[in-house]
Structure formats: structure tokens, C-alpha cells
RODO-2510 file (C-alpha; in nm, 4 decimals, decimal comma):
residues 256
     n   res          X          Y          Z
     1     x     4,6482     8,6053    12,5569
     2     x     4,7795     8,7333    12,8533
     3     x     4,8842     9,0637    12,9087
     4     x     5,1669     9,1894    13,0726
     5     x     5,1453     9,4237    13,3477
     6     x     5,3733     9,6839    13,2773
     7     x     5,1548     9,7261    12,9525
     8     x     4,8951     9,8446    13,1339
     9     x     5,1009    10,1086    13,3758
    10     x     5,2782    10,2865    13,0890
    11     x     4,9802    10,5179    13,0253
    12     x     4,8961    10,5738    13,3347
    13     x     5,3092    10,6414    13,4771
    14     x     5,2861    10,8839    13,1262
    15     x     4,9982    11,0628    13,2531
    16     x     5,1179    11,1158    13,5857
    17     x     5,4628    11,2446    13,4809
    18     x     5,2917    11,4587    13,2891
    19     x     5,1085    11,5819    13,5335
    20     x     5,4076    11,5829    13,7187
    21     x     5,5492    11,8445    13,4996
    22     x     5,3248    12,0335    13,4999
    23     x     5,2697    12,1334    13,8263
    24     x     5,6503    12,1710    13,8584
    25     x     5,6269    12,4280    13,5486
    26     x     5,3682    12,6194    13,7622
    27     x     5,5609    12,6199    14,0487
    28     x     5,9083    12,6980    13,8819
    29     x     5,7957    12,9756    13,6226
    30     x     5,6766    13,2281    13,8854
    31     x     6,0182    13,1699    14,0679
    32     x     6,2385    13,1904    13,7697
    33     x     6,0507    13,4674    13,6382
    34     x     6,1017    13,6378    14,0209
    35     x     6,4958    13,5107    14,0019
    36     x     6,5086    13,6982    13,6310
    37     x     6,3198    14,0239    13,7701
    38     x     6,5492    14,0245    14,0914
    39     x     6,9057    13,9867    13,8950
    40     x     6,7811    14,2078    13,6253
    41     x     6,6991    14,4874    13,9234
    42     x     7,0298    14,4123    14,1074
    43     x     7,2210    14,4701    13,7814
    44     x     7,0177    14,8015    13,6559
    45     x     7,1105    14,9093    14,0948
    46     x     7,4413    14,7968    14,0575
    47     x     7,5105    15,0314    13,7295
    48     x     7,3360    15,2934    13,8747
    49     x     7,6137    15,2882    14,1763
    50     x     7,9153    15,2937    13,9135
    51     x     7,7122    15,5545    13,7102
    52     x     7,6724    15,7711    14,0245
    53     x     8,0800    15,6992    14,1309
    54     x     8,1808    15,8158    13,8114
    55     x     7,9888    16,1335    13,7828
    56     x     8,1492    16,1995    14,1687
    57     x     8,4442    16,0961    14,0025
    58     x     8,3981    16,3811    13,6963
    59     x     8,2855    16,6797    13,9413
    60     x     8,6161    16,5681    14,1213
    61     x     8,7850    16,6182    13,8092
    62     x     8,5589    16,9508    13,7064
    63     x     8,6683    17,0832    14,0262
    64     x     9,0067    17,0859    13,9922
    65     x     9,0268    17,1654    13,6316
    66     x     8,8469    17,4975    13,7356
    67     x     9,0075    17,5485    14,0248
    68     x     9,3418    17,5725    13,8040
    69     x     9,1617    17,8497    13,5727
    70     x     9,0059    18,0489    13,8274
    71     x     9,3781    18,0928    14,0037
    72     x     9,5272    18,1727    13,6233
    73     x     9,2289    18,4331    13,5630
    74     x     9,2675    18,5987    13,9082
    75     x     9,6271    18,6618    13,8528
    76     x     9,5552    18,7673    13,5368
    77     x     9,2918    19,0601    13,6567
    78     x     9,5441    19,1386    13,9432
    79     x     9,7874    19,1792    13,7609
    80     x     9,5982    19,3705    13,4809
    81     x     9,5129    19,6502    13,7300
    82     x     9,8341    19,7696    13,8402
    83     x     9,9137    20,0992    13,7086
    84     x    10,2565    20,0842    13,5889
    85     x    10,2208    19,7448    13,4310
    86     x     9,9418    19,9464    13,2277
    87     x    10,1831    20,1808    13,1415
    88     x    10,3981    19,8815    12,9838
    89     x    10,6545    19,9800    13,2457
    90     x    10,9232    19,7315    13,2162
    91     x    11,0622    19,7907    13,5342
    92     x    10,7233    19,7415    13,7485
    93     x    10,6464    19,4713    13,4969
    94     x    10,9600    19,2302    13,6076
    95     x    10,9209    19,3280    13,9472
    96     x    10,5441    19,2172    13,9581
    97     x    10,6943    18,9425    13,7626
    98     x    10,9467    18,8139    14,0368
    99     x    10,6793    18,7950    14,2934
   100     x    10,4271    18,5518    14,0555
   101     x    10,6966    18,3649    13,8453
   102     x    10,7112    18,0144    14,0810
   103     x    10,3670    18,0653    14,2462
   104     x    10,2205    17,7200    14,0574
   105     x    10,3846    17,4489    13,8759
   106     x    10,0735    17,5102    13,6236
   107     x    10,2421    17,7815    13,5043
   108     x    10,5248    17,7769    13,2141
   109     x    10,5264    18,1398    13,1579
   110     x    10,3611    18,4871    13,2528
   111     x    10,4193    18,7587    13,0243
   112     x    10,3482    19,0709    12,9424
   113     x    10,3379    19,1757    12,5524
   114     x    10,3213    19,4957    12,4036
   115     x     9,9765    19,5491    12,1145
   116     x    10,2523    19,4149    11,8265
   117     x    10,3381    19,0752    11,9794
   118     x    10,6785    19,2325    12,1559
   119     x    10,7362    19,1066    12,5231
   120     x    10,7677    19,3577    12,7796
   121     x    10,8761    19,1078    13,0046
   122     x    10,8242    18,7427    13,0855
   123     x    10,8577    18,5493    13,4300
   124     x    11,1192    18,3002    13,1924
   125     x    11,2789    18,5778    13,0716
   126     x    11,2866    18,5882    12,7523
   127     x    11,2030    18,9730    12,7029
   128     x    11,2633    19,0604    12,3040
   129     x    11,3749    18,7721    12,2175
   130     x    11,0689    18,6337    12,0257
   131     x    10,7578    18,8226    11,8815
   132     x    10,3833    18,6939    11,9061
   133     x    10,2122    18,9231    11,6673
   134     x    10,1122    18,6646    11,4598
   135     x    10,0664    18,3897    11,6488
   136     x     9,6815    18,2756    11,6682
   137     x     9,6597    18,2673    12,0445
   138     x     9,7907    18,6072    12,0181
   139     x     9,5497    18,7714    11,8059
   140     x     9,2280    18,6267    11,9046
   141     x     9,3457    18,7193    12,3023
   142     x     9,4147    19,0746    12,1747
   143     x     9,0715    19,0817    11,9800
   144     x     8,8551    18,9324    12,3043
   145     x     8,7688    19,1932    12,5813
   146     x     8,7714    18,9644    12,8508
   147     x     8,9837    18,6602    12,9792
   148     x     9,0063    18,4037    12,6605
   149     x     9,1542    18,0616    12,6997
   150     x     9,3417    17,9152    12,3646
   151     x     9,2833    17,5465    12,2185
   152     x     9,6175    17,3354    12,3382
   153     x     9,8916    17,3741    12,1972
   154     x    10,3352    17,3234    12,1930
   155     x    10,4432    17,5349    12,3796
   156     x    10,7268    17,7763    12,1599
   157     x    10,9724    17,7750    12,4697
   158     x    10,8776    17,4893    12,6871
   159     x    10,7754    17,2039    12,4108
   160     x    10,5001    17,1410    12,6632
   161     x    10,1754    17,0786    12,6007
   162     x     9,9667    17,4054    12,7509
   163     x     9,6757    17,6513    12,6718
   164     x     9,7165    18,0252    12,6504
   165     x     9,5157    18,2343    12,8903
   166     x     9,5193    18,5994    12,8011
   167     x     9,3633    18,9393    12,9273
   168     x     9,4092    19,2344    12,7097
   169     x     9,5733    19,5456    12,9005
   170     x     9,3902    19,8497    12,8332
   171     x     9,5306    20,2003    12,9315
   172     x     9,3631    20,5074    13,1094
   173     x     9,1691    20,6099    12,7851
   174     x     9,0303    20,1886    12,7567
   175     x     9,2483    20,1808    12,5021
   176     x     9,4372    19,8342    12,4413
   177     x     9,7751    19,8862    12,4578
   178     x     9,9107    19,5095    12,4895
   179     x     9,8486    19,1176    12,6482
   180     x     9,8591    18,9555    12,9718
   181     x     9,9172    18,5683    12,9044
   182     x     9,9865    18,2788    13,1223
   183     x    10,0542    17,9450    12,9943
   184     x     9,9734    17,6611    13,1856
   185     x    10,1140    17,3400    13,1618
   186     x     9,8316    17,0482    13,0766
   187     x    10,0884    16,7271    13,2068
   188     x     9,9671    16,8555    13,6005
   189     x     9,6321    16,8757    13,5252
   190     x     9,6576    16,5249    13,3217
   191     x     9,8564    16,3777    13,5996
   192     x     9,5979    16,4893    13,8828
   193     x     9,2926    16,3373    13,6753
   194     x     9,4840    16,0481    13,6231
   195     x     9,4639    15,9794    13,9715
   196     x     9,0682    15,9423    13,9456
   197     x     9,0813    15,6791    13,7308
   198     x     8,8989    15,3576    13,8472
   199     x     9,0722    15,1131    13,5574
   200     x     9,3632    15,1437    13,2794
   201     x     9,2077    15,3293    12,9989
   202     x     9,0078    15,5504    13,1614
   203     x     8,9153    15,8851    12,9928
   204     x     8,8389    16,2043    13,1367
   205     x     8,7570    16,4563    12,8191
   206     x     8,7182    16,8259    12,8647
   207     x     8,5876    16,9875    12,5699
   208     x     8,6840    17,3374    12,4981
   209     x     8,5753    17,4910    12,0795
   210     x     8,5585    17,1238    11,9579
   211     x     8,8922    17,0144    12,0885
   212     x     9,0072    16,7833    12,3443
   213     x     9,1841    16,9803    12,6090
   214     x     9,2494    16,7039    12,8463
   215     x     9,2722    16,3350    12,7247
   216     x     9,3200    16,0028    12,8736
   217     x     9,5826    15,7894    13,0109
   218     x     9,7690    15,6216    12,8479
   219     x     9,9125    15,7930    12,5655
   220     x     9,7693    16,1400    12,6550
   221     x     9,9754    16,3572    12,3747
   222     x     9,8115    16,1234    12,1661
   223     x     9,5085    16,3286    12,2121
   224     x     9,5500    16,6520    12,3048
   225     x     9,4378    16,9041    12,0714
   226     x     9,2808    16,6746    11,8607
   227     x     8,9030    16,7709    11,6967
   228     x     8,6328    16,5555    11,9621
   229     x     8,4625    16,3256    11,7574
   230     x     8,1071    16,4344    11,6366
   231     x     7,9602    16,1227    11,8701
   232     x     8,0205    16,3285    12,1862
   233     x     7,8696    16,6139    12,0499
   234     x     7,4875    16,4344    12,0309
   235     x     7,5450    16,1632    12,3417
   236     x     7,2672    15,9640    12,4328
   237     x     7,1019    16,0511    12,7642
   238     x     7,1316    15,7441    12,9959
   239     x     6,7206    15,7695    13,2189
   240     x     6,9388    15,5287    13,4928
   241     x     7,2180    15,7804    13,5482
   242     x     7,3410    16,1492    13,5250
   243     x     7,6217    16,0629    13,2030
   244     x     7,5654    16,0172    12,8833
   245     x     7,7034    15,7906    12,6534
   246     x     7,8707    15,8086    12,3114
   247     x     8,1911    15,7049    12,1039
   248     x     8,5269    15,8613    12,2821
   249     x     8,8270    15,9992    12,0984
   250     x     8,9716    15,6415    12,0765
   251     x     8,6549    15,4689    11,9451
   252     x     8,5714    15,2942    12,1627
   253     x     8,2185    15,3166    12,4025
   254     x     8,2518    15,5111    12,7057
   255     x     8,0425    15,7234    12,9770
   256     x     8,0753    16,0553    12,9926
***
């Protein structure tokens, strides 16, 4: 019998390509384990860096949002000092009125109400012609002591969406004798946020008493005033980055 001699090689080539595999394996595992470790660090640096732009992006958007309500509550306080307008003057109160009414775009309407809701005078003027006693913004600004800030809502004579921010007027005695109120418009305060958006979709929620008082583009109306989920009330803390994350007003998963 005579054997062939490819017969006698196949064990052997088996052996060596198994050996041959072997080494390869402990060559390549360190390096793909090194490759994994490497992209898995690059991606964890590379969310950090949008992480970190977005919370610039947010104190951007903090900034100016405050900004806007510091300027409404100094006016407010200014104009809450002046004697005669404490005196519900009507006279002083349109003439104080002439020199604010145009200052900011922000700003639908400054008035001046008496304790029952009456206007004394208005920068739109509309003195008389409507009465606030009952409205909600009305009452709880009459029943704070300080500057209060109301959840959004239409405005009665713009249609706009704004918030109410009121300072009660006290007289001499500390007595409250009526309401300071400025409305300012939310659509300039949208539209400069809007600006900080780094794709279509982007949110940027403020939450004032449970209630959205900025939303996203697009569609903002669509969320104004609405109740904020209870997701964003319990986020999850990210340990990468200073946001947390949780559901948004339109369902979906965002960083806030």
C-alpha cells in the first residue's frame, strides 16, 4: 500500500494553522480590546463636549430670561415708590406712564390698578375700560407682598402669549391700596432662545409652579402654559455631565 503524501501533511498543516490562530488571537484580542476601550473613551469625551455646549448653551438662555425679569421688577419698584402714583394719582400715573410705555418690546402693557381691579391708568390706554378684580393674576398679585410673576397666559388685550408681573402699591400707612403689573410678551423671549438652538426641535423649558413658561420651537403655543410632565420633575443625574435627563413636554428623550 502506498501512501499518499498529502495524507501525511494534513495533520500536521491542521496543527500549525491552529497554532497559527492562535497566536493571532493573542496578538489581536489585546488590540481590539485597546481599539474598543479607545472608541468607547472618545465617545463618553465626545458627549461630554456636547453635554458641556449645551449647559453653556442653557446659562445663555438663563441669562437672558433673567435679564428680562430683573428689568420688569426694577421698573416695577421704581415705579412703586413715587409718591403720587401711591396716591393713585391719575395724572402723575400717565405721566410716569408716557416716559416707560415703549422702553422694551417685552412689554404689552404697564398699568396701574386700583385694590378692586379698576385701572388707574395703563401705558395702552385702556383706563376704565376693563376691570381685573377677579382675574387670578390679579388676586394672587394683590395677596403677595413682594414682586409675583403669573403662570402664562392670553393676554385680554393683546391675544399674546405673556406672564403677569405685579407689585402691590401700598400707601403711607403700608396699607395696600392697588397693583403695579407689567405684562411681558413670551414670543421675544421664545424668539431669542430660539436662536440657541443647535438642531430643529430643540427645547429650552423654563419651569415656573409646574408649568412650562417657555417651550420649544417649533410649535411653541403648543406648549406654553401647559402642566411639565412629572418626568422632569425626578430627572436622572447624568455623573458625565452637568444636565440631567428625563421625558420633555413632547415625549420624547431630551437633556436638560
Amino acid at each position: 500500500m502506498v501512501e499518499h503524501p498529502a495524507a501525511s501533511r494534513g495533520p500536521r498543516h491542521r496543527y500549525l494553522r491552529s497554532r497559527l490562530w492562535l497566536i493571532v488571537l493573542a496578538v489581536a484580542t489585546p488590540l481590539l480590546v485597546l481599539l474598543a476601550l479607545s472608541i468607547r473613551d472618545e465617545r463618553r469625551q465626545a458627549e461630554q463636549r456636547t453635554y458641556a455646549l449645551l449647559k453653556q448653551r442653557s446659562d445663555v438662555a438663563a441669562a437672558r430670561v433673567r435679564d428680562a425679569l430683573e428689568k420688569a421688577e426694577h421698573l416695577l419698584t421704581f415705579m412703586a415708590s413715587r409718591q403720587r402714583l401711591r396716591l393713585l394719582d391719575p395724572e402723575a400715573c400717565e405721566s410716569l406712564m408716557a416716559g416707560v410705555a415703549g422702553s422694551s418690546a417685552a412689554y404689552t402693557n404697564i398699568g396701574l390698578f386700583d385694590a378692586s381691579g379698576t385701572a388707574v391708568c395703563t401705558s395702552a390706554g385702556h383706563r376704565g375700560r376693563t376691570q381685573f378684580g377677579q382675574h387670578p393674576w390679579f388676586i394672587a398679585g394683590m395677596a403677595a407682598d413682594r414682586v409675583w410673576l403669573s403662570d402664562p397666559l392670553r393676554g385680554p388685550l393683546s391675544g399674546l402669549w405673556v406672564v403677569y408681573m405685579t407689585l402691590p402699591v401700598v400707601d403711607n400707612a403700608g396699607i395696600k391700596v392697588g397693583l403695579l403689573a407689567v405684562s411681558l410678551d413670551l414670543q421675544p423671549l421664545i424668539e431669542s432662545l430660539a436662536s440657541l438652538a443647535t438642531e430643529p426641535g430643540h427645547s429650552v423649558a423654563i419651569r415656573k409652579d409646574r408649568r412650562v413658561f417657555l417651550a420649544r420651537h417649533p410649535e411653541p403655543a403648543r406648549w406654553v402654559g401647559q402642566p411639565v410632565p412629572h418626568t422632569l420633575l425626578t430627572p436622572g443625574e447624568l455623573p458625565s455631565a452637568p444636565v440631567q435627563v428625563a421625558i420633555g413636554v413632547d415625549g420624547s428623550r431630551r437633556a436638560f
